[in-house]
C-alpha positions as a printed Julia matrix, in Angstrom:
139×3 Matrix{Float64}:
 -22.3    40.17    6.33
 -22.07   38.68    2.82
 -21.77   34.82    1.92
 -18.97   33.39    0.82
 -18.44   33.23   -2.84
 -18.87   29.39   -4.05
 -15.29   28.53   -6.15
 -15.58   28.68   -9.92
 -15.64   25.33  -11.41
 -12.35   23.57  -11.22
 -10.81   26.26   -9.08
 -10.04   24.89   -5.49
  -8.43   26.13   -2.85
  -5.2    24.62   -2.2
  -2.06   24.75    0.23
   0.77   25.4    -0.78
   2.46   22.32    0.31
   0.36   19.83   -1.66
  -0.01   18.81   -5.2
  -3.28   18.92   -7.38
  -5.37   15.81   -6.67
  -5.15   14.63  -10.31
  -1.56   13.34  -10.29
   0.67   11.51  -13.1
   0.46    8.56  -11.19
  -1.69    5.5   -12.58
  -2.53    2.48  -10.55
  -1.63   -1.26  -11.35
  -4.43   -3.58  -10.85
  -3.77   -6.34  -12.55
  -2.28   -9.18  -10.06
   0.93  -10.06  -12.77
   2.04   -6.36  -12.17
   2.11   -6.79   -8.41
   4.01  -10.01   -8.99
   6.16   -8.44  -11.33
   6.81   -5.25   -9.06
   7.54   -7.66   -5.91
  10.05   -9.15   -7.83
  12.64   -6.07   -7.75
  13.89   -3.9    -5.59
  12.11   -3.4    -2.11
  12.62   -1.08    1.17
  11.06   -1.45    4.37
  10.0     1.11    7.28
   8.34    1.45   10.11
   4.72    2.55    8.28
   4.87    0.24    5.17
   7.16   -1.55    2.72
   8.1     0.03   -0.51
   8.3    -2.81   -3.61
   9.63   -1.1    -7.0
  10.8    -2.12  -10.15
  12.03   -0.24  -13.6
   9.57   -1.07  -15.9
  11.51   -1.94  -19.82
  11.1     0.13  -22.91
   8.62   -1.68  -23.99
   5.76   -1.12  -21.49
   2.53    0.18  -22.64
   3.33    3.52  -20.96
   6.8     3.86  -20.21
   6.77    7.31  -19.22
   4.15    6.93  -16.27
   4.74    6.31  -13.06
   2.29    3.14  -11.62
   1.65    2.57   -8.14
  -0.49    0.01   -6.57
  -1.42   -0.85   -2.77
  -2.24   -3.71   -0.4
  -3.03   -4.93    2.63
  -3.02   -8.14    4.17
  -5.47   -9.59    6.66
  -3.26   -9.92    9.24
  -3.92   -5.86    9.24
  -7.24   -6.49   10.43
 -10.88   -6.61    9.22
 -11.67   -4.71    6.24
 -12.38   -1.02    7.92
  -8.85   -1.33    9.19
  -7.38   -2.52    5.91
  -9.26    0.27    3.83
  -8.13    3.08    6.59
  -4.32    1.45    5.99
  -4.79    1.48    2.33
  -6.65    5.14    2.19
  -3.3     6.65    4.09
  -1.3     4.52    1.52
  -3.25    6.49   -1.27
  -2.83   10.0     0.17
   0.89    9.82    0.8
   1.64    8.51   -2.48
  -0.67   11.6    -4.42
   1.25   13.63   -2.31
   5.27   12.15   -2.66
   5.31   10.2    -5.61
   4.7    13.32   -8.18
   7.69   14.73   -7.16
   9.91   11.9    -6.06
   9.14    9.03   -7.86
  10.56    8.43  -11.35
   8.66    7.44  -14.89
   8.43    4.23  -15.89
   8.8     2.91  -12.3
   5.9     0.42  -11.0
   5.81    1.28   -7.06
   3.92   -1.58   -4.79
   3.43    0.25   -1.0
   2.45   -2.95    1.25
   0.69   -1.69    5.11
   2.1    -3.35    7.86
  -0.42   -4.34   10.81
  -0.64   -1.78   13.92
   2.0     0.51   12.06
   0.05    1.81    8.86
  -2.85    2.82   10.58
  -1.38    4.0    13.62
   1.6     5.86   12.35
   2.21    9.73   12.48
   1.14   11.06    8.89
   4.07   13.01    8.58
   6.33   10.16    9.6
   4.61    8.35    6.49
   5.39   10.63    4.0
   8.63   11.09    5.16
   9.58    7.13    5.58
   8.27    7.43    1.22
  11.04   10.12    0.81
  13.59    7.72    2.32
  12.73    4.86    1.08
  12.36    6.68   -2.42
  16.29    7.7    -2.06
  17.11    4.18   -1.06
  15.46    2.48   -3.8
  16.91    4.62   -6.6
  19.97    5.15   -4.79
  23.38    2.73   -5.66
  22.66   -0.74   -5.38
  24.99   -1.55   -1.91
């Protein structure tokens, strides 16, 4: 029996289902651009709430899409907060590619016991949803 072959570098094997890990997205971390994003429109569900706002013309990069992510203390002490925040992370690389639109700042906020504790899959799809809302007409 024969070793596996190590991958050639950069190549990766992927599912089909899921996009590259190096993603269009760029994160805010600057504490004005939270502020700023938590000032438009927001959507919340069961896992998280979505904050998002149309960034102008005149942004540095208007054709990026920025997300950022946080997590209060009331989510616990920091192993639980970084768990919340890591599954905040992965379902954005995943969703926000291919739903989320340029020159949109998106703020995804864990809520306590629900982040953490919530059904992956329920996650990504409560970002698809909220996605739709947010972008949908204002009602």
């Amino acid at each position: 029996m024969t070793p596996p072959e190590a991958p050639v570098q950069g190549q990766m094997a992927r599912d089909t289902d899921t996009p590259p890990a190096v993603s269009v997205c760029l994160t805010l971390t600057k504490r004005a651009e939270f502020l700023r994003a938590a000032q438009g429109r927001r959507q919340g569900m069961p896992g998280f709430l979505l904050q998002a706002r149309q960034r102008g013309p005149e942004a540095a990069d208007p054709a990026a899409i920025r997300v950022g992510f946080t997590c209060s203390k009331k989510l616990g002490n920091a192993v639980a907060r970084n768990r919340a925040k890591r599954r905040l992370r992965e379902i954005a690389r995943v969703i926000l590619p291919l739903h989320g639109r340029p020159g949109w700042d998106y703020v995804l906020v864990g809520r306590p016991e629900a982040t953490a504790a919530r059904d992956f899959a329920d996650l990504k799809a409560d970002l698809m949803r909220a996605l739709d809302r947010i972008h949908g007409p204002k009602g």
